[in-house]
C-alpha positions in Angstrom: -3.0 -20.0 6.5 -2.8 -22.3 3.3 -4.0 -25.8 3.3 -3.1 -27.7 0.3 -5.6 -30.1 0.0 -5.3 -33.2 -2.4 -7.8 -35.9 -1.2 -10.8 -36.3 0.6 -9.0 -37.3 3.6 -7.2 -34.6 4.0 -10.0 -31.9 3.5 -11.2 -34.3 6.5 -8.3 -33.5 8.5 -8.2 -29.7 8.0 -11.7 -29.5 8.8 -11.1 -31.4 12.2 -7.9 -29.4 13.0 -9.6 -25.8 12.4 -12.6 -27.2 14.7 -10.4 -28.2 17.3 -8.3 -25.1 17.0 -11.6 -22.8 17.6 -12.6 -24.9 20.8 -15.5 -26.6 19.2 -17.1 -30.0 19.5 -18.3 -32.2 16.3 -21.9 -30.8 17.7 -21.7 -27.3 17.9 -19.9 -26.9 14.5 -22.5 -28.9 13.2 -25.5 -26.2 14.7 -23.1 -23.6 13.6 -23.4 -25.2 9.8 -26.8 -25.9 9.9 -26.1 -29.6 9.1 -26.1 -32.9 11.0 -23.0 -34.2 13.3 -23.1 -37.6 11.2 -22.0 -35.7 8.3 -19.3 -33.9 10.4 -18.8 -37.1 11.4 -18.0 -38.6 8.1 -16.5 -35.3 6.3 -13.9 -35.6 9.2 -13.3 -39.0 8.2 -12.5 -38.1 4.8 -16.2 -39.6 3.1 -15.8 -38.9 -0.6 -18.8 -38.8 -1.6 -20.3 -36.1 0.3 -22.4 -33.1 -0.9 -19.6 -30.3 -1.9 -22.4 -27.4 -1.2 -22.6 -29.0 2.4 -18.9 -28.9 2.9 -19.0 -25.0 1.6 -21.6 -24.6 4.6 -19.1 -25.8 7.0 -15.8 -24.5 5.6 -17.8 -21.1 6.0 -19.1 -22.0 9.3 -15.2 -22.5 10.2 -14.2 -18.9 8.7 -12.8 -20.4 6.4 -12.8 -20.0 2.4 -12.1 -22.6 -0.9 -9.2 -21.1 -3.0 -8.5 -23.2 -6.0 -5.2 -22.4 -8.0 -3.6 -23.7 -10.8 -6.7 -23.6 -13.2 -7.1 -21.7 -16.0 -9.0 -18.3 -15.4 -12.5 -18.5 -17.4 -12.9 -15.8 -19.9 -14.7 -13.1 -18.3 -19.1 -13.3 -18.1 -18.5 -17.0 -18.7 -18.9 -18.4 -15.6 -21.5 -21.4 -16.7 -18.7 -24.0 -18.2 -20.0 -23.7 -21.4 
């Protein structure tokens, strides 16, 4: 399933939906993403300012991958931005 995300709130929403939808608490998908349950806790609340390599951890934790579309494909071996 595709979740078009467009705001920090509704990453947040998502996140809490899939957790709920695999039987977890805010807890035990925290142990699961080797991360606290206050920043479950405030990713599910749609925090903006939260660490995106944390939020990798528990997307992953969920089974879950980030798919971005609509952005130019970098030219290949160029991966750095420059």
């Amino acid at each position: 399933m595709i979740t078009q995300i467009q705001t920090p709130l509704h990453l947040g929403s998502a996140i809490r939906s899939a957790r709920k939808q695999l039987g977890l608490t805010q807890p035990q998908l925290a142990l699961a993403a080797g991360v606290g349950v206050r920043f479950i806790v405030d990713l599910e609340a749609g925090k903006p300012t939260l660490r995106l390599e944390t939020v990798l951890r528990v997307i992953d934790a969920l089974g879950g991958t980030l798919q971005i579309s609509g952005l130019p494909i970098p030219p290949e071996g160029n991966s750095d931005g420059a």
